[in-house]
PDB file as gemmi writes it, atoms N, CA and C in Angstrom:
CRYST1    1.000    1.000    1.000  90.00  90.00  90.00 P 1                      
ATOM      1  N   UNK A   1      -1.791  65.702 -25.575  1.00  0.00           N  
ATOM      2  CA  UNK A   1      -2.355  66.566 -26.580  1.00  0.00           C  
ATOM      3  C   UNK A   1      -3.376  67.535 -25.992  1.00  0.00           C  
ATOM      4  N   UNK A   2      -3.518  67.480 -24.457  1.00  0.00           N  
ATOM      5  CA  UNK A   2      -4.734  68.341 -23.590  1.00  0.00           C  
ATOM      6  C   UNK A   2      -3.935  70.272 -24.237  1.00  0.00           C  
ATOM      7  N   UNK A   3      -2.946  70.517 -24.684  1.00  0.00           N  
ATOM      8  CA  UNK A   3      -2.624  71.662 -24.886  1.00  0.00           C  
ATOM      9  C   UNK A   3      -2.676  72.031 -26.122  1.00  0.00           C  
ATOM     10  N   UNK A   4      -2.872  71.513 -26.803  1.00  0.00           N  
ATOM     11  CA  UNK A   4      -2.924  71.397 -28.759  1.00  0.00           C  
ATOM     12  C   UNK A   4      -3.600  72.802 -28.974  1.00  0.00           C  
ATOM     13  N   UNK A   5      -3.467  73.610 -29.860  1.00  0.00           N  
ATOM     14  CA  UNK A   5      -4.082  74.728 -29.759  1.00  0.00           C  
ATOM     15  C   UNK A   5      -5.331  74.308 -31.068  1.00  0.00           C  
ATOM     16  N   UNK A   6      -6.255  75.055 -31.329  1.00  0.00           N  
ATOM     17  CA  UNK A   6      -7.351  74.753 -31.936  1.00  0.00           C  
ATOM     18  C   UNK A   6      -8.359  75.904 -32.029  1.00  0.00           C  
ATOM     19  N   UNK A   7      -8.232  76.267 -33.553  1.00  0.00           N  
ATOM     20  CA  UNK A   7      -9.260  77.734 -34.079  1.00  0.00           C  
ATOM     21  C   UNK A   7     -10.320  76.502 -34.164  1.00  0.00           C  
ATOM     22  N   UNK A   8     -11.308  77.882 -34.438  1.00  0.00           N  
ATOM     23  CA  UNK A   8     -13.055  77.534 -34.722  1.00  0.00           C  
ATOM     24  C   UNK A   8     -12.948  78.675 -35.809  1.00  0.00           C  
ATOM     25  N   UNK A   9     -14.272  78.376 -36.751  1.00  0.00           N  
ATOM     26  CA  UNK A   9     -14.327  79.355 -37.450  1.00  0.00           C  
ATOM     27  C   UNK A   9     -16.116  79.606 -37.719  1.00  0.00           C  
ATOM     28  N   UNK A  10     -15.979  80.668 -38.054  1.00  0.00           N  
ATOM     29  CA  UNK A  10     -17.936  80.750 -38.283  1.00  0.00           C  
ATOM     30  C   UNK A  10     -17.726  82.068 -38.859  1.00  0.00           C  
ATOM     31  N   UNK A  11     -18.955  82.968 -39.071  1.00  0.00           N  
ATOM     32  CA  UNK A  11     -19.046  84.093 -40.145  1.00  0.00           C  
ATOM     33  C   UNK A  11     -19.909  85.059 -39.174  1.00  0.00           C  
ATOM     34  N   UNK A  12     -19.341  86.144 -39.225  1.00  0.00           N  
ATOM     35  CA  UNK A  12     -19.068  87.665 -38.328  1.00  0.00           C  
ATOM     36  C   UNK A  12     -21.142  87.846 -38.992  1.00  0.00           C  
ATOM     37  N   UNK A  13     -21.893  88.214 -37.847  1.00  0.00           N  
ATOM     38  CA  UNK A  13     -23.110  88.335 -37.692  1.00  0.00           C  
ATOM     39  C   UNK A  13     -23.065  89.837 -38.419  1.00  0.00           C  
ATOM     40  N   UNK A  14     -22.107  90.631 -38.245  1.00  0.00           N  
ATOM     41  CA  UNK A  14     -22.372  91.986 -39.005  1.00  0.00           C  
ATOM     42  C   UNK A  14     -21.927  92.227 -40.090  1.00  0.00           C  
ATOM     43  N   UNK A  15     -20.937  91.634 -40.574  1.00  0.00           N  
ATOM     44  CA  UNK A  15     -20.255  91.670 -42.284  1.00  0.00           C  
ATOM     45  C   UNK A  15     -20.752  90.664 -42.623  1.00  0.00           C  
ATOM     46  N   UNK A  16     -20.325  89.393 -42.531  1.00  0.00           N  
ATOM     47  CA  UNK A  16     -20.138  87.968 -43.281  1.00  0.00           C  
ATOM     48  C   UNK A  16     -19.368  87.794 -43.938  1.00  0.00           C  
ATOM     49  N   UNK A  17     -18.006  88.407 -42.953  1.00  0.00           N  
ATOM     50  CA  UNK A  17     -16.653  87.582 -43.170  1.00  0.00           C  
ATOM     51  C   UNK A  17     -16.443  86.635 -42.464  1.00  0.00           C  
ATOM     52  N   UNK A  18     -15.173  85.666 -42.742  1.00  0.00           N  
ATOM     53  CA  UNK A  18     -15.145  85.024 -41.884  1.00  0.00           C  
ATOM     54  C   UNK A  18     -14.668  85.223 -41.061  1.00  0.00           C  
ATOM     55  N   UNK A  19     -14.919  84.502 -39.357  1.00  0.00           N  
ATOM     56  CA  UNK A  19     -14.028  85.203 -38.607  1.00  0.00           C  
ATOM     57  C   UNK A  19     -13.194  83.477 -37.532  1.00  0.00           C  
ATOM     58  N   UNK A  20     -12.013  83.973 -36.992  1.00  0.00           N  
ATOM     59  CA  UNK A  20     -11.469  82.541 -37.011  1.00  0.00           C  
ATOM     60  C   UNK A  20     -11.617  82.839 -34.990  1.00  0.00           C  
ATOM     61  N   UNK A  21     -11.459  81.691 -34.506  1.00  0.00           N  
ATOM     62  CA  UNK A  21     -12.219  82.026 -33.101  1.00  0.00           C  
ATOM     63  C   UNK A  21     -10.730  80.755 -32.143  1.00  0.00           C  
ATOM     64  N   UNK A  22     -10.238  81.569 -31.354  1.00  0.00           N  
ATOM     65  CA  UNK A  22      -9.272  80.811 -30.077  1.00  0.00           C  
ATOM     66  C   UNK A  22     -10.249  80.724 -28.923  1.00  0.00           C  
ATOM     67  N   UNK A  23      -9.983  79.503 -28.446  1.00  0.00           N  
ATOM     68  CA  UNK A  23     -10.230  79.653 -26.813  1.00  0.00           C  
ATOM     69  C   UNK A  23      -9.465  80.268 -25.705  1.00  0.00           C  
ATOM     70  N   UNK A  24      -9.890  80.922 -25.176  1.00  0.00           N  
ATOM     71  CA  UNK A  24      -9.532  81.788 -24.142  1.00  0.00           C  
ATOM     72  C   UNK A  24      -9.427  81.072 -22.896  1.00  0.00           C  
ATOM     73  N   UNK A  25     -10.688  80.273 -22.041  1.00  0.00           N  
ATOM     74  CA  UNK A  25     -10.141  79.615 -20.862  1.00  0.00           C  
ATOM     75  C   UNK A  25     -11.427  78.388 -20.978  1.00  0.00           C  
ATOM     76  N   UNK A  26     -11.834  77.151 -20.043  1.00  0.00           N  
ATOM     77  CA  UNK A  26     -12.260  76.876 -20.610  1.00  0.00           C  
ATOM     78  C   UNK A  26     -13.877  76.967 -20.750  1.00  0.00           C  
ATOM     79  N   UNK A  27     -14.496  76.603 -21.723  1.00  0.00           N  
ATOM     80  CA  UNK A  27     -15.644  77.260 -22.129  1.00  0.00           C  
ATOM     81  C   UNK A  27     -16.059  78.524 -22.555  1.00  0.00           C  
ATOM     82  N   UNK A  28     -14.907  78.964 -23.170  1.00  0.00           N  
ATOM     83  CA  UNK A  28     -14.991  80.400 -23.542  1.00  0.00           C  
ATOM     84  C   UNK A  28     -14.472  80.107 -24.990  1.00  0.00           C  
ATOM     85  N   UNK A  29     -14.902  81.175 -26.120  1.00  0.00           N  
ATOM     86  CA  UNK A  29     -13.654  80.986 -27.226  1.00  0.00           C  
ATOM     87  C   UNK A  29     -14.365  82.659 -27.787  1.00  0.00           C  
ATOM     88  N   UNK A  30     -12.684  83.116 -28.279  1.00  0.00           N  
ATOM     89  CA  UNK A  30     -13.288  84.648 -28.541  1.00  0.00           C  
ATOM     90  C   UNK A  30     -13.169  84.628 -30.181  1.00  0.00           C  
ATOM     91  N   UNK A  31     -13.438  85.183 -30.962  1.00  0.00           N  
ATOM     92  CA  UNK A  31     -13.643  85.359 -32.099  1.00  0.00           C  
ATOM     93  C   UNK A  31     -13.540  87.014 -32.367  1.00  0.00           C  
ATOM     94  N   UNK A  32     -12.665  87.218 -33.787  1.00  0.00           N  
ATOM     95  CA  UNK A  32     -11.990  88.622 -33.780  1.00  0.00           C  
ATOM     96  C   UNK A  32     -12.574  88.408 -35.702  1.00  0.00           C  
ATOM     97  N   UNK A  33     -13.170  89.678 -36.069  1.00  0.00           N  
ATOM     98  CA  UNK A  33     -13.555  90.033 -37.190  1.00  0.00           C  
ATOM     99  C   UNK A  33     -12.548  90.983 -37.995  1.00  0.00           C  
ATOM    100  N   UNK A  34     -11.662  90.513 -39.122  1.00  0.00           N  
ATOM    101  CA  UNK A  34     -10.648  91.178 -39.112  1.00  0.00           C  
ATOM    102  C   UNK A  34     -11.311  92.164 -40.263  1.00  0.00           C  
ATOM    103  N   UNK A  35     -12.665  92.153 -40.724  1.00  0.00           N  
ATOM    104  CA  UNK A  35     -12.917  93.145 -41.320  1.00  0.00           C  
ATOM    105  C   UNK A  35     -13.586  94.496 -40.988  1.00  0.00           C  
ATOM    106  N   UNK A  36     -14.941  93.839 -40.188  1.00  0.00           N  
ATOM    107  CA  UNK A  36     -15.212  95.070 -39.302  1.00  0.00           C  
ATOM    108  C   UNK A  36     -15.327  95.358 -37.287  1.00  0.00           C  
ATOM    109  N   UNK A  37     -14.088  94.333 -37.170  1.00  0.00           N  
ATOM    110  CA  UNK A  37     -13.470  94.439 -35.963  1.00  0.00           C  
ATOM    111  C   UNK A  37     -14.149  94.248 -34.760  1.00  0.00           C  
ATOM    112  N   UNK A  38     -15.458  93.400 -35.169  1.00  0.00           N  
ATOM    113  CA  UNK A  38     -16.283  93.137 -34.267  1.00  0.00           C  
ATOM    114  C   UNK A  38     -15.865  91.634 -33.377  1.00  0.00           C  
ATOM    115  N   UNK A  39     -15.829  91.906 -32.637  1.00  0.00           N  
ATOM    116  CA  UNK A  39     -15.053  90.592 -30.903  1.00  0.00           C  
ATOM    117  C   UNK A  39     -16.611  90.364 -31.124  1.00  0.00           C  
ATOM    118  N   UNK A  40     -16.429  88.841 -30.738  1.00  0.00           N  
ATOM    119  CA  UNK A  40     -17.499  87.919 -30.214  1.00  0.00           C  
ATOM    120  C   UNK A  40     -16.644  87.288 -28.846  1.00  0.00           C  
ATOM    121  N   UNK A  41     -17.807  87.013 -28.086  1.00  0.00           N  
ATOM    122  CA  UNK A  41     -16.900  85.732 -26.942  1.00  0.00           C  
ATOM    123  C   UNK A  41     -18.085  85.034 -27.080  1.00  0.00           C  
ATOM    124  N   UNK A  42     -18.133  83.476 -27.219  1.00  0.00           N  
ATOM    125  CA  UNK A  42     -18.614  82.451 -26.827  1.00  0.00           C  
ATOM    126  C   UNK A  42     -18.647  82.016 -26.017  1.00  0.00           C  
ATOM    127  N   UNK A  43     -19.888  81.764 -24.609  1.00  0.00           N  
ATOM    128  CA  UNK A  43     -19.977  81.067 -23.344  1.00  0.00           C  
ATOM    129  C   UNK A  43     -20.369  80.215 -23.523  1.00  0.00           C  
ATOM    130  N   UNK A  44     -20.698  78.654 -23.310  1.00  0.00           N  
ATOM    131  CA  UNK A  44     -21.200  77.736 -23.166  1.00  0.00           C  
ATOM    132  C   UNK A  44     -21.826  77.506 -21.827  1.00  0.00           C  
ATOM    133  N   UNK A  45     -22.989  77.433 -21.638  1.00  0.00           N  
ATOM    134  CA  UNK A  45     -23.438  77.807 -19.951  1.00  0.00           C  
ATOM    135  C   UNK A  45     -23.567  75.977 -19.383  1.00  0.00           C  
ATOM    136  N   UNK A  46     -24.157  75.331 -20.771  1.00  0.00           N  
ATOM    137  CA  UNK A  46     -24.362  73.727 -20.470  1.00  0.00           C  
ATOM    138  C   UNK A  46     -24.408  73.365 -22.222  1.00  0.00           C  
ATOM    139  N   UNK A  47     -24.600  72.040 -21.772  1.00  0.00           N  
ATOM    140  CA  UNK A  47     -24.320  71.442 -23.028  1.00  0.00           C  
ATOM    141  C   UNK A  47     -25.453  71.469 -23.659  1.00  0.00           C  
ATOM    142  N   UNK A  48     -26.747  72.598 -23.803  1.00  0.00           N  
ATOM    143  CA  UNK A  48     -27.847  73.157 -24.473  1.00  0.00           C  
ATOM    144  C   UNK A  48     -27.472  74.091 -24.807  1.00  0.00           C  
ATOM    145  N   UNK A  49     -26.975  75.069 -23.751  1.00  0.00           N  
ATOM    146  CA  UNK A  49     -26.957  76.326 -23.746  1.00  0.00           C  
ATOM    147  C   UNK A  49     -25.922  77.007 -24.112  1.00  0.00           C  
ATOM    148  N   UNK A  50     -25.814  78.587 -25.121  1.00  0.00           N  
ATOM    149  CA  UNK A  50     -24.909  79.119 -25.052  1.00  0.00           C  
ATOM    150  C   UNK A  50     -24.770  80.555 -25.113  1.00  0.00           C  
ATOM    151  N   UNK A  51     -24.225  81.778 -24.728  1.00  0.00           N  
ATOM    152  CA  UNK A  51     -24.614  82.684 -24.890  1.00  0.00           C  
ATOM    153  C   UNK A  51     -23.551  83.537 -25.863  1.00  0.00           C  
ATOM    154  N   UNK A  52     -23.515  84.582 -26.556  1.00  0.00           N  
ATOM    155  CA  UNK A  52     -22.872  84.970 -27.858  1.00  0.00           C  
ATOM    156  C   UNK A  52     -22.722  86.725 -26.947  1.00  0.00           C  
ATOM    157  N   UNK A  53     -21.799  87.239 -26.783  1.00  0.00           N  
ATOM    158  CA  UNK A  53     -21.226  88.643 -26.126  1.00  0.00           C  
ATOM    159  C   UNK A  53     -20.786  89.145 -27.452  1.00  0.00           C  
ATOM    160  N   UNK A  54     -21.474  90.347 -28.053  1.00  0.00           N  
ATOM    161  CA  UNK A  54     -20.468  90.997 -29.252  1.00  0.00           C  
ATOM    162  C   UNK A  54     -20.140  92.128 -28.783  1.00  0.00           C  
ATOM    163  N   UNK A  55     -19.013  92.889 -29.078  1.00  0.00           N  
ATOM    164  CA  UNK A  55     -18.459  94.042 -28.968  1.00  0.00           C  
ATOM    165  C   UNK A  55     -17.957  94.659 -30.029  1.00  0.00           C  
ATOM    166  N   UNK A  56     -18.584  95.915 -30.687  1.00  0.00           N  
ATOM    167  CA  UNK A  56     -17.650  96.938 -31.546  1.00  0.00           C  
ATOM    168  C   UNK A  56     -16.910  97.965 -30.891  1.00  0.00           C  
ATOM    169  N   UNK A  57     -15.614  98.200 -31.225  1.00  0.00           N  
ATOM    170  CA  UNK A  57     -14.985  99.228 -31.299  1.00  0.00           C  
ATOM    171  C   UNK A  57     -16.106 100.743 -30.658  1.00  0.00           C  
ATOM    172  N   UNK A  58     -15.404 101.649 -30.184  1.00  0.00           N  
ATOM    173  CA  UNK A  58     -16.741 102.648 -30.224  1.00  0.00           C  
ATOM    174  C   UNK A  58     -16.705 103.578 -31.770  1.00  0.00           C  
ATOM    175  N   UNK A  59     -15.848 103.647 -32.067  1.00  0.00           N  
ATOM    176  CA  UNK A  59     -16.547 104.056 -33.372  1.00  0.00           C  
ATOM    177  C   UNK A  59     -16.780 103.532 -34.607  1.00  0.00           C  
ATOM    178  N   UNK A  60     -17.253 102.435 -34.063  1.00  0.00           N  
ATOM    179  CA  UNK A  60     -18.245 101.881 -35.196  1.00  0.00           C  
ATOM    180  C   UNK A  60     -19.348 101.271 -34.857  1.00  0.00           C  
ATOM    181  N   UNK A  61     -20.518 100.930 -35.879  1.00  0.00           N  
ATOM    182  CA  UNK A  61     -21.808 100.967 -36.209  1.00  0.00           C  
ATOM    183  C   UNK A  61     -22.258  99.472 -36.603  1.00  0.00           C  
ATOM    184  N   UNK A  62     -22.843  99.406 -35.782  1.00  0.00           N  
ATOM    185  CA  UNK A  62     -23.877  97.651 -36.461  1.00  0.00           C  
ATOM    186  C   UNK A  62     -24.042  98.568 -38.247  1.00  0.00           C  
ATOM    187  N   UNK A  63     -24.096  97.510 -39.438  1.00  0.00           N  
ATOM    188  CA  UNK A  63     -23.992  97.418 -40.452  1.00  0.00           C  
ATOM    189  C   UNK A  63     -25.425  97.192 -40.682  1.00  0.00           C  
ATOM    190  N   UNK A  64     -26.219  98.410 -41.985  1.00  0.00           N  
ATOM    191  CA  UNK A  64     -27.357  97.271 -42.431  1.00  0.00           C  
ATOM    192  C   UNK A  64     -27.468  97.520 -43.838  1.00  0.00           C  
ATOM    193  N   UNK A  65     -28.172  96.624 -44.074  1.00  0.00           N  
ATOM    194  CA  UNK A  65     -28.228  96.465 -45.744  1.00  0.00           C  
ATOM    195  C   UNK A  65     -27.579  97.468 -46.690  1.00  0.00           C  
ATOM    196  N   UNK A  66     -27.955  98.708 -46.181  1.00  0.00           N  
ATOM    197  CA  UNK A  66     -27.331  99.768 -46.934  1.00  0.00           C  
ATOM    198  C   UNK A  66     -26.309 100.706 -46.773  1.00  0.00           C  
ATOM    199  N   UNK A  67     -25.671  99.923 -45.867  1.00  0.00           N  
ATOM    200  CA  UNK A  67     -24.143 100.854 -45.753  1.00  0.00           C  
ATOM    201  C   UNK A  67     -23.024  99.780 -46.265  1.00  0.00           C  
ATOM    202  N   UNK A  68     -21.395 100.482 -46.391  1.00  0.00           N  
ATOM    203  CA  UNK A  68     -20.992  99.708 -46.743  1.00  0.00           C  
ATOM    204  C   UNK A  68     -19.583  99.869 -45.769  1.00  0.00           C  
ATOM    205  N   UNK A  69     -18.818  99.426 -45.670  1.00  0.00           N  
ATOM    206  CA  UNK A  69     -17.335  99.554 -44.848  1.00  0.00           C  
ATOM    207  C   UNK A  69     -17.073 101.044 -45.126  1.00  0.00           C  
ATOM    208  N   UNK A  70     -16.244 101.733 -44.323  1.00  0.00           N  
ATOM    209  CA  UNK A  70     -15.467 103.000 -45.361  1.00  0.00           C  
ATOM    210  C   UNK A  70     -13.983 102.932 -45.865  1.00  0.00           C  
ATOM    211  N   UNK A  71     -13.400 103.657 -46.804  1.00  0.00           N  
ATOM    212  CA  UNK A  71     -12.505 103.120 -47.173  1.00  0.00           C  
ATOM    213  C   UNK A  71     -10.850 103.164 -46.516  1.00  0.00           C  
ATOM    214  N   UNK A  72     -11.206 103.682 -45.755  1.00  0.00           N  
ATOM    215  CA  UNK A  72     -10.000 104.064 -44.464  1.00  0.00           C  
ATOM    216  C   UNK A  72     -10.501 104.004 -43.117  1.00  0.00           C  
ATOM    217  N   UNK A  73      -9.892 103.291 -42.449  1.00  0.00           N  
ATOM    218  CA  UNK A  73     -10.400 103.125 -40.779  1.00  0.00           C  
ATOM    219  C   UNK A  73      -9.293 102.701 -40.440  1.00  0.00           C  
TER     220      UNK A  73                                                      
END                                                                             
């Protein structure tokens, strides 16, 4: 069962959708925001530590309180 495949799930730091997360190799797992298309990768450096990589698209914008998606992208 060492090959079993296995999502994670947690909620996109810039919308708060959900976003569903694969592992990539090990100690890695990437996470894809299918609303505002923001990639996370998850490192695990030790079993304290972890570090969070986000990436947007280039044309788009960290989100704040007062904007909203647009209606075509």
């Amino acid at each position: 069962m060492e090959n079993e495949f296995v999502t994670v799930r947690r909620y996109c730091p810039n919308c708060g959708c959900i976003q569903d997360g694969y592992p990539l190799e090990s100690e890695r797992i990437r996470f894809d925001c299918p609303q505002c298309k923001l990639i996370s990768v998850v490192v695990r450096m030790n079993r304290r530590n972890s570090t969070v990589q986000e990436h947007l698209p280039k044309y788009w914008k960290l989100m704040n309180d007062d904007d909203s998606l647009p209606e075509k992208y």
